[in-house]
C-alpha positions in Angstrom: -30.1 -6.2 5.3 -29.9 -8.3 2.3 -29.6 -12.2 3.6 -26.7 -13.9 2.2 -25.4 -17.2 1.8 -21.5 -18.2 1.1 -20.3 -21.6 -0.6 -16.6 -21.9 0.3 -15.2 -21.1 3.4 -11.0 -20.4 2.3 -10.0 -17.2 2.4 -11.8 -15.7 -0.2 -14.7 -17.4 2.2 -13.7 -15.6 5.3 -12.9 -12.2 3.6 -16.7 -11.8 2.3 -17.6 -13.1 6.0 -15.9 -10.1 7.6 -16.5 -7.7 5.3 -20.4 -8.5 4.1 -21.9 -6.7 7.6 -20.2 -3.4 7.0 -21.9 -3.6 3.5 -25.3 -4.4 4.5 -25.4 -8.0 4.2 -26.1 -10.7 6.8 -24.6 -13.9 6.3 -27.6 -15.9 7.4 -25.4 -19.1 5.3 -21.8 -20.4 5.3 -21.2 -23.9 3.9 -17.5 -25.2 3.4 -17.0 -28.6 1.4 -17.6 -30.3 4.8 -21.1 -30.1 5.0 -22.0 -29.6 1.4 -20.0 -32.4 -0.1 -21.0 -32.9 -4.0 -23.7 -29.7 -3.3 -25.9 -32.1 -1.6 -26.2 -29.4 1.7 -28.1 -27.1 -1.3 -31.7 -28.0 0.0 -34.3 -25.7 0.5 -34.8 -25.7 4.3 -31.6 -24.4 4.5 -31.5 -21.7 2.0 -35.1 -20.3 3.2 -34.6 -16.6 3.4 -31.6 -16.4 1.4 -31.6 -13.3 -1.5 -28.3 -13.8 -3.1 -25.6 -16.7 -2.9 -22.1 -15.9 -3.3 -19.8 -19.1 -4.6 -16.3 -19.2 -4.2 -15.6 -23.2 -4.2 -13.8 -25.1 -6.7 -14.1 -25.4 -10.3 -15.5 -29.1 -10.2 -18.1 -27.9 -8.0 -19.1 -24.7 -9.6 -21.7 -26.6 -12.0 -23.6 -28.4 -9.6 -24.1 -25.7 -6.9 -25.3 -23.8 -9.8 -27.7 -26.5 -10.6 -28.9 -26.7 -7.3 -29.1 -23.2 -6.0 -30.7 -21.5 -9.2 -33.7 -24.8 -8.5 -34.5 -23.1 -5.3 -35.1 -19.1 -7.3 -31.8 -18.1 -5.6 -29.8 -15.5 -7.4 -25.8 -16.3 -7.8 -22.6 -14.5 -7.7 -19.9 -16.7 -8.4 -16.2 -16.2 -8.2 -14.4 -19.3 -8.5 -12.2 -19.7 -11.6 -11.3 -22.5 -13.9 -15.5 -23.7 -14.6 -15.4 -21.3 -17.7 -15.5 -23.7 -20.3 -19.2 -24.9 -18.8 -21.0 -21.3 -19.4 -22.8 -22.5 -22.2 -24.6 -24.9 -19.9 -25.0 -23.2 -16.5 -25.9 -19.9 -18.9 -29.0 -22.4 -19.7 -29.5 -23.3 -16.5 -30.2 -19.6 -15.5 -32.1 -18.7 -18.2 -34.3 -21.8 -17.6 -34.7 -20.8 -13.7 -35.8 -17.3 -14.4 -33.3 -16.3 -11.6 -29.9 -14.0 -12.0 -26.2 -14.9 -11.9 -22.8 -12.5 -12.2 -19.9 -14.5 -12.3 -15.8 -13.3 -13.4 -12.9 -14.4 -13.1 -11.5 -11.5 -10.8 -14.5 -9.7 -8.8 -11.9 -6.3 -8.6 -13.2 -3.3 -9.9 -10.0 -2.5 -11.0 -9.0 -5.5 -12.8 -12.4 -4.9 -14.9 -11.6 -1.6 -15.8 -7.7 -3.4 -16.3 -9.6 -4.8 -19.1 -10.9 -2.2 -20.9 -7.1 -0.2 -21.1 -6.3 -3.9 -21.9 -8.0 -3.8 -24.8 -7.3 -0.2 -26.2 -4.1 -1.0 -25.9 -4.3 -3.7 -27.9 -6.2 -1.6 -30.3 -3.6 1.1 -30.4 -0.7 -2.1 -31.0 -3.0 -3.7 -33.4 -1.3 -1.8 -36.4 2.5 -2.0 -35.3 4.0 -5.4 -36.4 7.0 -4.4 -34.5 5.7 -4.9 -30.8 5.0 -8.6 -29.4 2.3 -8.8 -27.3 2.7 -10.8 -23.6 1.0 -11.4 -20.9 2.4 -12.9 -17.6 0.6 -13.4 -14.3 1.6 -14.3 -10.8 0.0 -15.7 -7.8 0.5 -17.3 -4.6 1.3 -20.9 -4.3 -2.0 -22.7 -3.4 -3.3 -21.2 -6.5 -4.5 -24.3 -8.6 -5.2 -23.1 -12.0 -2.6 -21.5 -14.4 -2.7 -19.6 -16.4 -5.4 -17.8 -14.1 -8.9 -17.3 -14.5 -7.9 -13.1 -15.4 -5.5 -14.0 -17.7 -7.9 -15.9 -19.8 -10.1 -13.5 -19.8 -7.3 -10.4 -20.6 -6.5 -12.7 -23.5 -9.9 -13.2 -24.7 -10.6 -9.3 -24.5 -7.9 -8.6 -26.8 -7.4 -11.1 -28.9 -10.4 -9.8 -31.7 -7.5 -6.7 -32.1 -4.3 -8.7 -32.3 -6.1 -11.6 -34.7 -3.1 -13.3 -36.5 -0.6 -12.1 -33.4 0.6 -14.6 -31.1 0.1 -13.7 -27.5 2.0 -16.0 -25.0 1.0 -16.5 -21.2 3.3 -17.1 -18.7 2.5 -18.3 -15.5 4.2 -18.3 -11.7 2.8 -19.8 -8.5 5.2 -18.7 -5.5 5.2 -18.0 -1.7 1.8 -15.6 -0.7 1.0 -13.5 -4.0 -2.6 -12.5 -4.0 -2.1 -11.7 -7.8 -0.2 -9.8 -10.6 -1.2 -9.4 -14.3 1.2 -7.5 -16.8 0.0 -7.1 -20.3 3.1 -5.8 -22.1 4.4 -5.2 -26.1 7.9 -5.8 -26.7 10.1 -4.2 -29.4 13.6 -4.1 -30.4 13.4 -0.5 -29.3 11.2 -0.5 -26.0 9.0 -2.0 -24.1 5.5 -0.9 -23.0 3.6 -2.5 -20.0 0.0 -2.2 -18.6 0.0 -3.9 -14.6 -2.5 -4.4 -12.1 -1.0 -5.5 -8.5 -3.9 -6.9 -6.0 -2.6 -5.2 -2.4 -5.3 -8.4 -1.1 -8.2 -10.0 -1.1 -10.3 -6.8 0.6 -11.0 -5.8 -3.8 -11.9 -9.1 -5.0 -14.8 -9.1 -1.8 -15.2 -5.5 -2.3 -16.9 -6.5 -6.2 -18.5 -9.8 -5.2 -20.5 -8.0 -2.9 -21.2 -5.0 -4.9 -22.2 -7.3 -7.8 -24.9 -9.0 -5.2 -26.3 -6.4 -3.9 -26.9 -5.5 -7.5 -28.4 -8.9 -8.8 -31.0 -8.9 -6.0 -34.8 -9.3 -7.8 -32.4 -9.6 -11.0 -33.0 -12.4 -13.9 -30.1 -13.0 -16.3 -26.7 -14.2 -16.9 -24.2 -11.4 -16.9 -20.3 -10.6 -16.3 -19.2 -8.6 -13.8 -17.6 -6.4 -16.8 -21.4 -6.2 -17.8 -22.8 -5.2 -14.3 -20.0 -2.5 -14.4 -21.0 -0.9 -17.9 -24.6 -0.8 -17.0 -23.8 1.0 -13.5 -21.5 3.6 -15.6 -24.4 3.8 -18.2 -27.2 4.5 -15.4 
């Protein structure tokens, strides 16, 4: 049993909870914002025995935990959205702990390989003036940052084949959505989509898990996407 620990106890939270003893994991840690208010329940005493920590928090406290989890040689999976524009420095502060991190903005397996038709599509569209790439993405109401996490990254993925296209993102946050991207191209003519549709939140805990049990004994900073293309590679 691989001894894990869980920072954020929402839904996301509760869903690895459930799921993480079928998989082979014990969750030996659960701390909600409660009892680790500004990451200060991250000590050592309580994360003795821990292998891998999975974080699905919030964005403001993303950095910190970081900070404080990679002092104690703890490997990280993290899953919360909207921290991207600090990977620079927590990149730095795993490289400077000698431990391993996987972090994405959507822990489905099929979202990731979402991203690689993402991008031959945009390949294939790169030489047709004629189509107008879009992306739209919805999610559930309680969702705080828009344009999501995924559709950030879909944008960044394809964006090196569609340099001087314009690409706009549109965003809704309604009723109980778990989450739907739609990459499309547009033409007087037709119109060509590419959609992934999450049924729940069983995929997202499905990767996060699969992506700790792979980082165990692990030093690094790598994307999920990453972890995926060495798996398919091995």
């Amino acid at each position: 049993m691989i001894n894990l620990a869980l920072l954020g106890y929402g839904k996301m939270g509760k869903t690895l909870a459930s799921l993480a003893p079928q998989r082979g994991f014990e969750v030996s840690l659960v701390m909600d914002i409660d009892v680790n208010d500004q990451s200060r329940g991250i000590t050592r005493e309580k994360f003795k025995g821990v292998d891998v920590c999975v974080d699905f928090t919030t964005p403001q406290a993303v950095v910190e935990n970081v900070h404080r989890v990679a002092a104690l040689g703890v490997n990280l999976v993290v899953g919360t959205t909207g921290w991207q524009k600090h990977l620079p420095e927590v990149r730095k502060v795993i490289e400077q702990a000698g431990v391993g991190l996987v972090y994405a903005a959507n822990f489905s397996i099929g979202v990731n390989l979402f991203y690689k038709l993402a991008r031959a599509a945009a390949e294939i569209f790169a030489p047709f003036p004629m189509y107008d790439p879009f992306l739209t993405e919805a999610h559930h109401k309680m969702k705080k940052d828009a344009p999501s996490g995924t559709a950030h990254e879909i944008l960044r993925q394809i964006q090196p084949y569609l340099v001087d296209r314009d690409v706009p993102v549109a965003s809704v946050r309604a009723g109980f959505m778990p989450g739907t991207h739609e990459l499309g191209f547009d033409s007087e003519a037709d119109t060509v989509l590419l959609r992934h549709t999450a049924r729940g939140r069983q995929g997202f805990a499905e990767g996060a898990l699969y992506a700790a049990r792979w980082v165990v004994g692990k030093k690094g900073f790598y994307s999920f996407a990453e972890v995926l293309e060495l798996r398919a590679e091995s």
